[in-house]
C-alpha angles and dihedrals in degrees: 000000000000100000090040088069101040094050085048092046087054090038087239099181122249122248081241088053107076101212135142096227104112126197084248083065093048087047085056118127100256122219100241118066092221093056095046101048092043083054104044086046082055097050095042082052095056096040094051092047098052086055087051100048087040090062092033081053098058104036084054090058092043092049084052099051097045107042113213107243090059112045103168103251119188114273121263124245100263117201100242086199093061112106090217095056097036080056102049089051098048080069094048107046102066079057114118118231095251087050098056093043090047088055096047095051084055091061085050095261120121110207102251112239094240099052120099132229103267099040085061090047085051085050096052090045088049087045096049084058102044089049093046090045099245102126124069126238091256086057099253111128114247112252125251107276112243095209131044139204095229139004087252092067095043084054082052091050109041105020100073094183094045085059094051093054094043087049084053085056094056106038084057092048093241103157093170098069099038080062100048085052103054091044099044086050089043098041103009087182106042089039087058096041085062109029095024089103108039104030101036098124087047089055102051082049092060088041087049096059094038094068085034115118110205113263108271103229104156142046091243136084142159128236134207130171108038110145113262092236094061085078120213088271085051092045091044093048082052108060086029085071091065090048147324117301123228102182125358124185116181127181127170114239118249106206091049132014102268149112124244137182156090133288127189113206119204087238143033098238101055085050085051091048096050090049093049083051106037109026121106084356102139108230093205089264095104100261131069123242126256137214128185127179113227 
């Protein structure tokens, strides 16, 4: 709009007028001191606001594609051997490409182009826990907490595939099973008395995923809960006996006496094997151990 004045204040011809008046000719000294002053100030004026606009113009587009609350910073280190981390990422890894990016631009984030595929798929894992409040402000991801408040919530923290099935429930807005499941964990035979009819197969269903152990899909697994004195060659004889090990990394935990880690067979079925065996077994140190495939 700018320019279109000050073209028609100089009468700067328009690109639709054939003259041969060219804007050189309009940028010509003139004769008179005034004239000339009141013309080079204009043209100052419309030179030094296109640079500005020009500048106004790109960090508007750059504030638009990036929204404020959530500027891209640079992933935490996240701890691999960590059993809250090497779950999360069990759900994340079957993911395609086009699924994890779909789900970061959801959380506002768009998946940096020079970023691989497995470095998005990180940042997804690390944004899942920051969202569901499982990681710490330090990044570290909270520890699994050792007392609940109800039986419901100690169904949500320890039973992987119960919380599956209760997430189903709540992605598909069914209200009524998520019901029938809190109050059959809390109260089992009041909640049958009065849902036992109506909601049976429901029930088995809960029952179902409550007995259920996680699909072993990878060689892999963590580990959390064998006694310290154990040490990491008795932990590793251990689990050898089940198949042959491909990568083993073993650490004692410094908040309780016992060994955590993560051990890489060089088959499924001898990870399957060591969880069958190991998993939920109590070691005489007052928790049960626990074995997740990754």
């Amino acid at each position: 709009t700018f320019v279109k004045y000050f073209i028609q204040y100089h009468n700067f011809p328009s690109e639709h007028h054939h003259s041969h008046y060219g804007l050189r000719d309009a940028l010509s000294i003139p004769s008179h001191p005034i004239m000339f002053r009141t013309s080079s100030l204009a043209f100052l004026l419309l030179i030094t606001l296109l640079e500005n606009s020009s500048a106004f113009t790109t960090s508007l587009l750059t504030s638009r594609t990036t929204p404020n609350n959530h500027r891209l910073k640079p992933l935490k280190a996240l701890d691999y051997n960590d059993p809250i981390v090497g779950e999360e990422f069990a759900k994340v890894q079957p993911m395609s490409f086009e699924e994890v990016e779909d789900e970061l631009l959801n959380f506002g984030i768009p998946a940096p182009p020079t970023m691989n595929e497995m470095d998005v798929k990180l940042m997804l894992v690390e944004m899942r826990l920051r969202m569901s409040g499982r990681m710490t402000k330090d990044g570290k991801p909270k520890p699994k907490p050792t007392s609940f408040n109800s039986k419901f919530e100690e169904a949500l923290g320890t039973k992987p595939v119960f919380a599956e099935l209760y997430e189903e429930f709540k992605k598909m807005g069914d209200h009524n099973s998520q019901n029938v499941a809190a109050e059959y964990l809390n109260d089992p035979v009041n909640a049958k008395q009065r849902y036992g009819k109506d909601y049976a197969g429901l029930i088995k269903q809960i029952e179902s995923a409550l007995n259920a152990k996680p699909a072993v899909k990878s060689p892999k697994i963590q580990f959390n809960g064998f006694p310290a004195n154990m040490g990491e060659m008795g932990c590793k004889m251990t689990l050898e006996a089940l198949g042959e090990i491909v990568d083993f990394v073993c650490e004692e935990s410094e908040d309780e006496p016992i060994l955590r880690g993560s051990v890489e067979f060089e088959s499924v079925e001898s990870a399957k094997k060591a969880i069958e065996q190991y998993d939920g077994m109590d070691m005489g140190m007052g928790t049960k151990l626990e074995l997740l495939s990754v």
